[in-house]
ZALO-305347 format. One record per atom (N, C-alpha, C, O): residue in one letter; x, y, z. Coordinates in pm, whole numbers, padded with zeros to 5 digits, always signed. Layout:
REM residues N
aXYZ/...
***
This chain:
REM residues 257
x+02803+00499+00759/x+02665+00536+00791/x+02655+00688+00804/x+02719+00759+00881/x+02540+00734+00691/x+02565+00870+00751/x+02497+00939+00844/x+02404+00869+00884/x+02499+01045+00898/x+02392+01078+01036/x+02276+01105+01036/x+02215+01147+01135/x+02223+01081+00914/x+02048+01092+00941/x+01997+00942+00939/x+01878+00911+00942/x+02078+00874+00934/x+02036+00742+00906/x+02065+00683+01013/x+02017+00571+01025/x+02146+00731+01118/x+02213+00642+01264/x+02122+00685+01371/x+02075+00798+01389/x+02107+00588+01433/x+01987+00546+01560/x+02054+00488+01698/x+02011+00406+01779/x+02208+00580+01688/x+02286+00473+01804/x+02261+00561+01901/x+02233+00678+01878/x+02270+00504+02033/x+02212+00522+02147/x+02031+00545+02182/x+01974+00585+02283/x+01979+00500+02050/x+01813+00500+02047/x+01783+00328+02154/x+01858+00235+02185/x+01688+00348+02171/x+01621+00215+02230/x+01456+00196+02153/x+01362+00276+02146/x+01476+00032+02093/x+01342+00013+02035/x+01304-00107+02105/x+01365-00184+02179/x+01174-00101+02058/x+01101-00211+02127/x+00997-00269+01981/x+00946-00191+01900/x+00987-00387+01978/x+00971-00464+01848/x+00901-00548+01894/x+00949-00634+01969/x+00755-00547+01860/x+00658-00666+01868/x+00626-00757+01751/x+00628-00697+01643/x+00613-00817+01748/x+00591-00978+01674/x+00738-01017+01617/x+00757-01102+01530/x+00862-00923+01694/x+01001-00936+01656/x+01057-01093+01632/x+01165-01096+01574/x+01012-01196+01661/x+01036-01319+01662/x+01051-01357+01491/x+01128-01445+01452/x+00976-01287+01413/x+00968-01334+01243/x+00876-01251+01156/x+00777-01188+01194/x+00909-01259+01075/x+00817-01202+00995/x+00872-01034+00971/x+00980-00985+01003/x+00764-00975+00908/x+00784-00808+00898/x+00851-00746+01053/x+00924-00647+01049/x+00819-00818+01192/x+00843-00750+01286/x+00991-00761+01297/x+01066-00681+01353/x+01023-00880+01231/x+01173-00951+01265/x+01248-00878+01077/x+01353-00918+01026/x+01220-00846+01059/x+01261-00741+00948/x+01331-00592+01038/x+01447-00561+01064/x+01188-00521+01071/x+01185-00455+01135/x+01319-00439+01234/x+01421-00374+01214/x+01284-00517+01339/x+01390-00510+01405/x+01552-00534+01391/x+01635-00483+01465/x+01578-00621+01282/x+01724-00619+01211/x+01734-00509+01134/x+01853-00513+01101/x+01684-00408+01081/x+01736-00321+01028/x+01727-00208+01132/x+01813-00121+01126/x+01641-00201+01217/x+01661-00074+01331/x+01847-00132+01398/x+01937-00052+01427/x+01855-00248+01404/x+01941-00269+01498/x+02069-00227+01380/x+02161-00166+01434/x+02087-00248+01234/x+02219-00223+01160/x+02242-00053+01220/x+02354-00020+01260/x+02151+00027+01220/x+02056+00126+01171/x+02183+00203+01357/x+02238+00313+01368/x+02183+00108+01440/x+02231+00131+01562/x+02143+00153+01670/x+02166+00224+01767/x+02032+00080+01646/x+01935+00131+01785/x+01956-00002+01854/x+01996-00098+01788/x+01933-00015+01976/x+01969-00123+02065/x+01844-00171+02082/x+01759-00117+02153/x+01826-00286+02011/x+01653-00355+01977/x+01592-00442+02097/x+01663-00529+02146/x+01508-00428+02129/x+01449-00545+02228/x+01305-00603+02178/x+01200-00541+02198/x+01312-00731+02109/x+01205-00820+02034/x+01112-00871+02157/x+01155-00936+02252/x+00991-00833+02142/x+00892-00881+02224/x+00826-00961+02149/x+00826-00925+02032/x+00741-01102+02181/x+00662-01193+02121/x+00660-01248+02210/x+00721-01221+02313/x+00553-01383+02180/x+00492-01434+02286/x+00584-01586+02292/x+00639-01645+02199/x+00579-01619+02424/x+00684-01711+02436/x+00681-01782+02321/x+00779-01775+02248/x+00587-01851+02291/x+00628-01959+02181/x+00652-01932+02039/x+00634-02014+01949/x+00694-01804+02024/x+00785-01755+01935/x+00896-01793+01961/x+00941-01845+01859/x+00974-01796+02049/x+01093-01768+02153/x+01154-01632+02087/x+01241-01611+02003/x+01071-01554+02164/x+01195-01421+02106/x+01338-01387+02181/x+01416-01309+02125/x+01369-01442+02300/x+01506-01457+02282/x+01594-01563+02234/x+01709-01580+02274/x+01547-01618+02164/x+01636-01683+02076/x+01638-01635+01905/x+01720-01660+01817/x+01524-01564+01904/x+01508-01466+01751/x+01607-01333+01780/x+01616-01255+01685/x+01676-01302+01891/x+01699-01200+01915/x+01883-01212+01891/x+01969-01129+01859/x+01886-01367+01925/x+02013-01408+01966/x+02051-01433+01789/x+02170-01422+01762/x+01961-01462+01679/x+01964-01503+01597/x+01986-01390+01490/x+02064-01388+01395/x+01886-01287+01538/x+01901-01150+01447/x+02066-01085+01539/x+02110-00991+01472/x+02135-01107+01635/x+02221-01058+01655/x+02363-01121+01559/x+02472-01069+01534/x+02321-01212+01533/x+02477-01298+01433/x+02432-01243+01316/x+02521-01230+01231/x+02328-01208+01286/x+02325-01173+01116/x+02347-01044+01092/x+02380-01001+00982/x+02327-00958+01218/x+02329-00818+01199/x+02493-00750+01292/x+02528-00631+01294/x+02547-00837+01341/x+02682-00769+01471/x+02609-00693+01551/x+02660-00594+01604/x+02495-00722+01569/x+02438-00577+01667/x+02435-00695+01794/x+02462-00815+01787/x+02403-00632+01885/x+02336-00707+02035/x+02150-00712+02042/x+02108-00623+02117/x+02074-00770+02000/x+01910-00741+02011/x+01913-00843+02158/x+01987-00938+02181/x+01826-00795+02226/x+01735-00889+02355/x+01631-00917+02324/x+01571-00842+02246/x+01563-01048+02378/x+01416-01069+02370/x+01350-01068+02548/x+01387-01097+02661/x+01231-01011+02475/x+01130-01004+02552/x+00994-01134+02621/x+00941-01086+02721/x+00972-01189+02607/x+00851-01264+02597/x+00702-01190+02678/x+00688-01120+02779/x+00633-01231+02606/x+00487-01097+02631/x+00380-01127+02526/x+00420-01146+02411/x+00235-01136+02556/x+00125-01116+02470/x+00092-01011+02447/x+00049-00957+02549/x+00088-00930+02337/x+00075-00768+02339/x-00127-00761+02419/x-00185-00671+02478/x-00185-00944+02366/x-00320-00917+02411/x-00301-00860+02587/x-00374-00770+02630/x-00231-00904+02645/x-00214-00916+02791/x-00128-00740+02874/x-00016-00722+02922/x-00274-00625+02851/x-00198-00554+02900/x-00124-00498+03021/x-00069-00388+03013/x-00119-00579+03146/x-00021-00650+03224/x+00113-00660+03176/x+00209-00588+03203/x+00103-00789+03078/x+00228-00823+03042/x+00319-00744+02991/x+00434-00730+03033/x+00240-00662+02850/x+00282-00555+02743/x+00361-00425+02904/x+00468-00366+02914/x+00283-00431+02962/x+00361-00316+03094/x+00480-00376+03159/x+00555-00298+03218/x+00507-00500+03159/x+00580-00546+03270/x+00711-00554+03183/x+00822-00567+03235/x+00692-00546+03040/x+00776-00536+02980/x+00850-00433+02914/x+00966-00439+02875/x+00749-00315+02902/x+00822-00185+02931/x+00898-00134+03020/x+00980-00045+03000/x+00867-00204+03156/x+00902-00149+03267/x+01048-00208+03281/x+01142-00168+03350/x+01036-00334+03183/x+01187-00429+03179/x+01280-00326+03080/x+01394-00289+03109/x+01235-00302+03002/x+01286-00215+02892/x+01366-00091+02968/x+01486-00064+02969/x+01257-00029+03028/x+01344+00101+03072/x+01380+00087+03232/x+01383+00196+03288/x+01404-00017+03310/x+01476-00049+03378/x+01606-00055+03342/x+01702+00010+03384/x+01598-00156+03240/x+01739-00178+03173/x+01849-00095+03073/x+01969-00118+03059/x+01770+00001+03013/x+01841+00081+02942/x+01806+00267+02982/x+01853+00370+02933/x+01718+00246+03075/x+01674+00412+03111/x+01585+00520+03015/x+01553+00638+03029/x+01565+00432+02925/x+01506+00512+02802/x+01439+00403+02733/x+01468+00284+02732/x+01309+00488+02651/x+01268+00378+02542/x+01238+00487+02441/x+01158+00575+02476/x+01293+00492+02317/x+01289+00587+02207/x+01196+00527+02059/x+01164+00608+01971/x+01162+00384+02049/x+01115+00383+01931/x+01017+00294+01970/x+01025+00239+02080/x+00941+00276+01908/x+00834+00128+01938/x+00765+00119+01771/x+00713+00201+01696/x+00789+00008+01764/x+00721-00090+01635/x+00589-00164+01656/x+00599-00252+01742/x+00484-00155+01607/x+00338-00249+01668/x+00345-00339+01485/x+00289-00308+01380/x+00419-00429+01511/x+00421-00550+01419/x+00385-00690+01438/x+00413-00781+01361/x+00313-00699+01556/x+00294-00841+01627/x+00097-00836+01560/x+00013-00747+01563/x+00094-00953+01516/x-00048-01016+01437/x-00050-01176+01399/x+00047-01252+01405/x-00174-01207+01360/x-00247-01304+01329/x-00342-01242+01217/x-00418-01146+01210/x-00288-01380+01105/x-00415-01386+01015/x-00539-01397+01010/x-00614-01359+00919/x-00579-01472+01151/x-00680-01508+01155/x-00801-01561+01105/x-00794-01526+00987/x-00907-01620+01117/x-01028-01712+01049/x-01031-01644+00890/x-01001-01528+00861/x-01066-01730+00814/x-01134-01630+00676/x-01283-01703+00698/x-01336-01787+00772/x-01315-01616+00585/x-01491-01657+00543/x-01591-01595+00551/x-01561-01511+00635/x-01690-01578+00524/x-01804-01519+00512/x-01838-01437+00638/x-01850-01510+00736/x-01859-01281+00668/x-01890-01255+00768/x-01992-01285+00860/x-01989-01249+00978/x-02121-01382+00786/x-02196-01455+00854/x-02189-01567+00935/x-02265-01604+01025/x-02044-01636+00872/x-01976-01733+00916/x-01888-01732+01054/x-01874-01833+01123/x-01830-01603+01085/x-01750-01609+01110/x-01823-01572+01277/x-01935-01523+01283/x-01738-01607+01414/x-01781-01574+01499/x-01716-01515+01586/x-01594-01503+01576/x-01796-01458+01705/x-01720-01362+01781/x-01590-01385+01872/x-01514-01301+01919/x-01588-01510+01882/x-01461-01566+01913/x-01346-01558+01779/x-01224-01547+01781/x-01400-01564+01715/x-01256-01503+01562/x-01234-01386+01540/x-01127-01338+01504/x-01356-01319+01563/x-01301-01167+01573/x-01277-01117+01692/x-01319-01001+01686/x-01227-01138+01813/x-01188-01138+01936/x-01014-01176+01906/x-00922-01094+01909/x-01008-01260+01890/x-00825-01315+01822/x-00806-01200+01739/x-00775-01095+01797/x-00820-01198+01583/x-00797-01067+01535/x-00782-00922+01577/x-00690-00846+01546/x-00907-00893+01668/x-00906-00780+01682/x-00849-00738+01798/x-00814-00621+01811/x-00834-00821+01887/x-00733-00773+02030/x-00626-00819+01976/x-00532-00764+02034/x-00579-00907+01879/x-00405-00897+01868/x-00361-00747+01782/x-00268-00672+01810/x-00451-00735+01683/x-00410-00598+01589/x-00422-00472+01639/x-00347-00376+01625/x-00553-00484+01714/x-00591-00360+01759/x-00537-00305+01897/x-00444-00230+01927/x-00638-00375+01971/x-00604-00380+02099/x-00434-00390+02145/x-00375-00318+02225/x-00384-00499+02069/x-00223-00494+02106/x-00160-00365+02046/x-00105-00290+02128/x-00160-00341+01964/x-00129-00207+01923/x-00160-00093+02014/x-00082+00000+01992/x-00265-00060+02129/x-00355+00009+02200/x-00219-00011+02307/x-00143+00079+02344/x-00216-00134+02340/x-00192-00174+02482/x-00049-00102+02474/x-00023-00011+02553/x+00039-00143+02382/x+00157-00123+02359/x+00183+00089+02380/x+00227+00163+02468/x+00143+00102+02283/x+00141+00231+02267/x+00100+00368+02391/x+00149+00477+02420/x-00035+00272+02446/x-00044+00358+02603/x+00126+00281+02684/x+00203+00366+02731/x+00148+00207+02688/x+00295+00184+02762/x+00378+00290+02737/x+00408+00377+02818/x+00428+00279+02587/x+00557+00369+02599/x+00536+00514+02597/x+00635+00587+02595/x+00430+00560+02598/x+00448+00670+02560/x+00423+00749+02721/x+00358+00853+02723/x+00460+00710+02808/x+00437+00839+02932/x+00640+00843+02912/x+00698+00936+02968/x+00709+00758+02849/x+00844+00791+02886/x+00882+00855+02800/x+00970+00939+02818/x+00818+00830+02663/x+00812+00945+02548/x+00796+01044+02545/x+00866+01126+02485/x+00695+01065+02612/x+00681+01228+02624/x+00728+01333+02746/x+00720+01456+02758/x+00781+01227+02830/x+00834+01292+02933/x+00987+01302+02888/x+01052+01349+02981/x+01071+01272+02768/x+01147+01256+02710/x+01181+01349+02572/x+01284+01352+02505/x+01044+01429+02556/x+01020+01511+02431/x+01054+01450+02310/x+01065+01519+02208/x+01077+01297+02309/x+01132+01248+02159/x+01069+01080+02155/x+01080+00998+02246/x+01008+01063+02033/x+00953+00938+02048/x+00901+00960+01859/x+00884+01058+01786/x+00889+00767+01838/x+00909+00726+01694/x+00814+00588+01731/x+00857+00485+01781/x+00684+00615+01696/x+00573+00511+01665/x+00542+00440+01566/x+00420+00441+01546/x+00594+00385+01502/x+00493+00322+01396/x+00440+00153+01399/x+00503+00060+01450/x+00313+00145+01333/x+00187+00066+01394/x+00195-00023+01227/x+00155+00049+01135/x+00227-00122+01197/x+00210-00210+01093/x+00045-00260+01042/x+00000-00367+01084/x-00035-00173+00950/x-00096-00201+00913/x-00125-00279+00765/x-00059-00381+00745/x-00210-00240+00671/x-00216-00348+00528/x-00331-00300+00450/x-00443-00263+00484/x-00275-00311+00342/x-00330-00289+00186/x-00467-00386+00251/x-00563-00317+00217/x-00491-00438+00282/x-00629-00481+00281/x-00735-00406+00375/x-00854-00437+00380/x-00670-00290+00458/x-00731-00173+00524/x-00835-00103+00414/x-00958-00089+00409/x-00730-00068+00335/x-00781-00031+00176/x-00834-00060+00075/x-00914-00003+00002/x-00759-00203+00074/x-00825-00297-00069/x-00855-00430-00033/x-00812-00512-00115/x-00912-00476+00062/x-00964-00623+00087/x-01024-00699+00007/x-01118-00662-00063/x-00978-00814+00009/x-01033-00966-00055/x-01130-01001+00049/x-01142-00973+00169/x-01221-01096-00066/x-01345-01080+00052/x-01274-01248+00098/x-01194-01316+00034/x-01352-01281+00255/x-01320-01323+00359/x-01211-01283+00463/x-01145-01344+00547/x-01218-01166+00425/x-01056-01114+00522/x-01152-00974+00651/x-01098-00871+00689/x-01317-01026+00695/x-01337-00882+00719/x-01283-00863+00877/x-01265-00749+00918/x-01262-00962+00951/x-01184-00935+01065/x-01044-00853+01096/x-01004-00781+01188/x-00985-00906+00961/x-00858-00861+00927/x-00829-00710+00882/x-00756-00621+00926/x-00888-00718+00812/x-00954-00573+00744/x-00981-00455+00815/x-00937-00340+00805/x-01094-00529+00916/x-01163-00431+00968/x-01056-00383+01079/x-01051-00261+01097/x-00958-00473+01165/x-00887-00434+01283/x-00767-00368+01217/x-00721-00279+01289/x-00698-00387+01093/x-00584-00292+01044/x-00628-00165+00983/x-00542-00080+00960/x-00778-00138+00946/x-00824-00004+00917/x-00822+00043+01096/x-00751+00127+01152/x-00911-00032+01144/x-00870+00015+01295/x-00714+00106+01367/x-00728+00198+01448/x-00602+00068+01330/x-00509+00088+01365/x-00470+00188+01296/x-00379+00253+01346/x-00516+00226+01183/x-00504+00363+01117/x-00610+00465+01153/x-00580+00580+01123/x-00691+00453+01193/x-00755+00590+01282/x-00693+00584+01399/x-00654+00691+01445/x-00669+00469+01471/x-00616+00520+01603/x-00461+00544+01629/x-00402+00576+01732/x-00410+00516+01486/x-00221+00633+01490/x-00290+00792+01423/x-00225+00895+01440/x-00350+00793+01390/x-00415+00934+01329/x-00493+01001+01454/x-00485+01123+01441/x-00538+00979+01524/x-00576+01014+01626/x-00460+01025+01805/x-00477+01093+01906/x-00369+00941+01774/x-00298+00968+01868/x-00212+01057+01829/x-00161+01131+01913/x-00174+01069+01672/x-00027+01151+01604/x-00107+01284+01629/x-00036+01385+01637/x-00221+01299+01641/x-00298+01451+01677/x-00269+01472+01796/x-00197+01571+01800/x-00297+01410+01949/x-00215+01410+02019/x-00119+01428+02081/x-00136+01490+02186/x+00002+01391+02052/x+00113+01353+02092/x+00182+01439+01980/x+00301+01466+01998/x+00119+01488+01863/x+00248+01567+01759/x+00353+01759+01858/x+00468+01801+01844/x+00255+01803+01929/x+00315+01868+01988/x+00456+01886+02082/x+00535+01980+02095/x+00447+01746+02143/x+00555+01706+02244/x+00677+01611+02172/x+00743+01527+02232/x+00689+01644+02032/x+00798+01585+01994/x+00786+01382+01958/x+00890+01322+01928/x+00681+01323+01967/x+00670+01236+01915/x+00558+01203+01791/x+00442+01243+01778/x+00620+01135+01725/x+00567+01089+01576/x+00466+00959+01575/x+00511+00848+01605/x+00391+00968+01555/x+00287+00832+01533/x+00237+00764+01396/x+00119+00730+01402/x+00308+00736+01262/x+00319+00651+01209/x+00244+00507+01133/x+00273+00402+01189/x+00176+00499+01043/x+00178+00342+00969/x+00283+00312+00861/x+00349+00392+00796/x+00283+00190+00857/x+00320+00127+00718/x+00223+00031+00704/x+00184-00049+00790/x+00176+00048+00552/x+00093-00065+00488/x+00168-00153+00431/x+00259-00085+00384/x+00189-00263+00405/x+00233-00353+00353/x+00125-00429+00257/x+00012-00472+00282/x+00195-00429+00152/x+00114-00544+00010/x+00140-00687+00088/x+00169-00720+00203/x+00115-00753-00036/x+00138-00894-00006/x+00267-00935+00004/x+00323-00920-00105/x+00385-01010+00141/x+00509-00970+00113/x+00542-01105+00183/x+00473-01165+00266/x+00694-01145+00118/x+00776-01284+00129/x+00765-01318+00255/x+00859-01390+00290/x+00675-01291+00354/x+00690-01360+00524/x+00682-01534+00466/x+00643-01585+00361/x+00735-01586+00585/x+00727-01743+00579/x+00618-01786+00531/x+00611-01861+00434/x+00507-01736+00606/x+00384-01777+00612/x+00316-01746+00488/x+00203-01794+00476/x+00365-01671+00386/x+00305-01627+00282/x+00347-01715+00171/x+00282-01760+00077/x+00484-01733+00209/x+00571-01844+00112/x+00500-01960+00092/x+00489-02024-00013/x+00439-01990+00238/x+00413-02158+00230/x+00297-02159+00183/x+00272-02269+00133/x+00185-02058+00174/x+00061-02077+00127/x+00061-02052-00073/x-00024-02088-00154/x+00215-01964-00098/x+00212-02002-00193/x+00363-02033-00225/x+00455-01952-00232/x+00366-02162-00241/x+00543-02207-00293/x+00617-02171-00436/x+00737-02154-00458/x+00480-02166-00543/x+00526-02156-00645/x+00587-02039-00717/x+00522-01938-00695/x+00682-02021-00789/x+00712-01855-00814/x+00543-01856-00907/x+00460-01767-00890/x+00525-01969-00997/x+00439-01895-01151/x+00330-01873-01051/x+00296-01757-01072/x+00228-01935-00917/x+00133-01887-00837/x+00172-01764-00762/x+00068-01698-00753/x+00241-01719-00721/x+00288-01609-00698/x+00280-01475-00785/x+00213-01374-00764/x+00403-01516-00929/x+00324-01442-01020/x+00183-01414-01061/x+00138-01310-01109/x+00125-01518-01036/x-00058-01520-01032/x-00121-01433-00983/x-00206-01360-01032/x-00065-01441-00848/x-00148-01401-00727/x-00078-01208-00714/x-00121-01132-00628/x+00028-01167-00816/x+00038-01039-00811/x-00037-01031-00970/x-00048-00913-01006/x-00062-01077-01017/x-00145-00981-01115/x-00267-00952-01090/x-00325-00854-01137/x-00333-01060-00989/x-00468-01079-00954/x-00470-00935-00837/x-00568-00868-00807/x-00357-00921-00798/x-00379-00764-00669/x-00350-00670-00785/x-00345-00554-00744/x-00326-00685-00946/x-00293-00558-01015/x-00164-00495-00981/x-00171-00373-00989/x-00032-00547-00939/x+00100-00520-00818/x+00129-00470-01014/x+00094-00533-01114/x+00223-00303-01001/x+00283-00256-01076/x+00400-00367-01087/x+00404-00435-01189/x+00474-00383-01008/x+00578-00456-00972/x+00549-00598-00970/x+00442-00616-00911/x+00592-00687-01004/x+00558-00804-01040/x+00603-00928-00954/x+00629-01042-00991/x+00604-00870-00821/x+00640-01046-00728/x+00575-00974-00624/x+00502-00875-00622/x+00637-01077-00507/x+00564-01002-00323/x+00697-00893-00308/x+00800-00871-00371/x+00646-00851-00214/x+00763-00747-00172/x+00821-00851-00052/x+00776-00955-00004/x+00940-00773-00028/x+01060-00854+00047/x+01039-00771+00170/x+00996-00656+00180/x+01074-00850+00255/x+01073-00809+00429/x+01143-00715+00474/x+01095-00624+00541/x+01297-00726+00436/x+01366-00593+00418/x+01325-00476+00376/x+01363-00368+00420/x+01197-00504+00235/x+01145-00320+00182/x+01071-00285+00279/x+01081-00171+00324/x+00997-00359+00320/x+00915-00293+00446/x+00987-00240+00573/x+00953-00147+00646/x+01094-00323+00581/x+01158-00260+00735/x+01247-00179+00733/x+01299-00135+00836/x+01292-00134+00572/x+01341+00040+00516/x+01224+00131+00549/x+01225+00242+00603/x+01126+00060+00505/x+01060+00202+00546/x+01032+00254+00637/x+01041+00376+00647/x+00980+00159+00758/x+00978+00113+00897/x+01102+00212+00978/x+01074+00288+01071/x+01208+00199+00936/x+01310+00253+01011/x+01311+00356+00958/x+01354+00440+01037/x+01283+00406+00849/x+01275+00534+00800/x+01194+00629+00857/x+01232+00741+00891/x+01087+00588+00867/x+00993+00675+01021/x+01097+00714+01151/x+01116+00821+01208/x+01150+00591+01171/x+01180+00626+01298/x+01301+00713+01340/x+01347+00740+01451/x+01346+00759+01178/x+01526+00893+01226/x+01426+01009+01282/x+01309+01049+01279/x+01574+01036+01345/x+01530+01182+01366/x+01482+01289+01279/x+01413+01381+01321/x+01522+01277+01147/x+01509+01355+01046/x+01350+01308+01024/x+01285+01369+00939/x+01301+01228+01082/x+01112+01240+01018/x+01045+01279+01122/x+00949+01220+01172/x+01097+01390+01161/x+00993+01470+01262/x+00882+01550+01227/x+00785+01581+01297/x+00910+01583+01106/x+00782+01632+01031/x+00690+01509+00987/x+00630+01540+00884/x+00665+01402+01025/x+00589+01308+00944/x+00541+01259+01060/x+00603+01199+01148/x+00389+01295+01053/x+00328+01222+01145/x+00172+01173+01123/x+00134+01222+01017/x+00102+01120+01163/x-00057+01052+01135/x-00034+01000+01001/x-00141+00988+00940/x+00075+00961+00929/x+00117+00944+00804/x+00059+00794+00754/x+00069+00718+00850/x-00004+00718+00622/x+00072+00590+00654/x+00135+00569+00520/x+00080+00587+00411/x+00260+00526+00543/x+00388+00458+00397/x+00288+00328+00317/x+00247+00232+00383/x+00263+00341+00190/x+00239+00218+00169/x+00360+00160+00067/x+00433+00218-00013/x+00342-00010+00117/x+00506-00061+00042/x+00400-00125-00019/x+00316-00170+00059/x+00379-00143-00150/x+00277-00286-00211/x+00315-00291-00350/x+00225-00355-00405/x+00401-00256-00436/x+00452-00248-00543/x+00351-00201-00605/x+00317-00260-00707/x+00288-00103-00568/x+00151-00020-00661/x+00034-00131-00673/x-00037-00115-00773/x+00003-00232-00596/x-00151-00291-00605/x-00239-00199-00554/x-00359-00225-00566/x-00205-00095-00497/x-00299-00012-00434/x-00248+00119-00444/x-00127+00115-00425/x-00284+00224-00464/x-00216+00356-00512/x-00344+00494-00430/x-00426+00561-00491/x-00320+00494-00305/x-00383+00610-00235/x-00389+00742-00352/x-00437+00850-00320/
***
């Protein structure tokens, strides 16, 4: 490993770490040497995702259990964090829901309440947490998991849409902030990519292939969980201290800022 790439003695904190992009995320911070702690909501079981990403990776990860909606909880678990290790150096906001589709006439304020306090708001909640130890620390590594549909939405997605464009003004607005005192604030967009949940809605490779020509993807399948959580950890070396209010997009060119 060479030293711009090692994160040992870092401490991260990983929301929706239980599966998916977050659970990407957090197995490669942990090869990477940061000492990971997966937060999700119990019935994820993120300590048992933690116990699970630790056999695949030789690292040690802990889980957390926590609603990022519940900012109570999201605190009580920072406070577990840097009880336990004295430091918190990275934080990941990867914890979401797809939430309702359909017509925005259709759709009601109870669906955009789910969406928008898990994407937004949890992202909010999280981020006011770690960062009084961040900056009292002069070193800190944010990044907030947003999506090509911020940018390029399919229609029935406007809850979705609307709360991951959300999360990109408000890392652009905090990376203004916080860029003075040595911490970085961060997106990654993600295309359409191999999570479970994406698999099962489409099983087929030739619908798959379908469904990337229909996004126009240069690249011709979903992207893999791992490309996203290269990039993910790539924010978070020390060497990307110049990169901040930034956002990475991974989408195999369906969308080209």
């Amino acid at each position: 490993m060479s030293c711009v790439d090692d994160l040992t003695g870092r401490v991260a904190l990983v929301t929706g770490g239980a599966g998916g992009i977050g659970g990407g995320a957090a197995a490669e911070l942990a090869r990477r040497g940061a000492a990971v702690v997966v937060l999700d909501h119990a019935q994820a079981g993120p300590a048992d995702a933690a116990r699970r990403l630790s056999g695949t990776t030789g690292a040690e990860l802990t889980g957390v259990a926590a609603s990022v909606v519940d900012p109570v909880e999201v605190g009580a678990a920072v406070t577990a964090v840097l009880d336990r290790y004295g430091r918190l150096d990275i934080a990941v906001n990867a914890a979401g829901v797809p939430g309702p589709r359909g017509p925005v006439t259709g759709l009601t304020d109870a669906d955009w309440d789910l969406v928008v306090r898990t994407h937004l708001y949890g992202t909010m909640h999280v981020t006011r947490a770690v960062l009084p130890s961040m900056l009292a620390a002069g070193w800190g590594r944010i990044v907030n998991i947003t999506s090509s549909a911020a940018w390029d939405p399919g229609p029935g997605l406007t809850p979705y849409a609307a709360a991951k464009a959300g999360i990109t003004g408000f890392t652009r607005s905090v990376a203004a902030e916080v860029g003075q005192r040595g911490v970085t604030v961060n997106c990654v967009a993600p295309g359409l990519t191999a999570t479970p949940a994406v698999e099962a809605k489409w099983p087929d490779p030739e619908d798959q292939a379908a469904q990337t020509r229909r996004l126009g993807s240069v690249v011709p399948r979903f992207g893999r969980v791992g490309e996203i959580a290269v990039a993910v950890a790539t924010l978070c070396l020390p060497s990307a201290a110049y990169t901040t209010g930034s956002t990475v997009h991974v989408n195999g060119g369906s969308y080209m800022p």
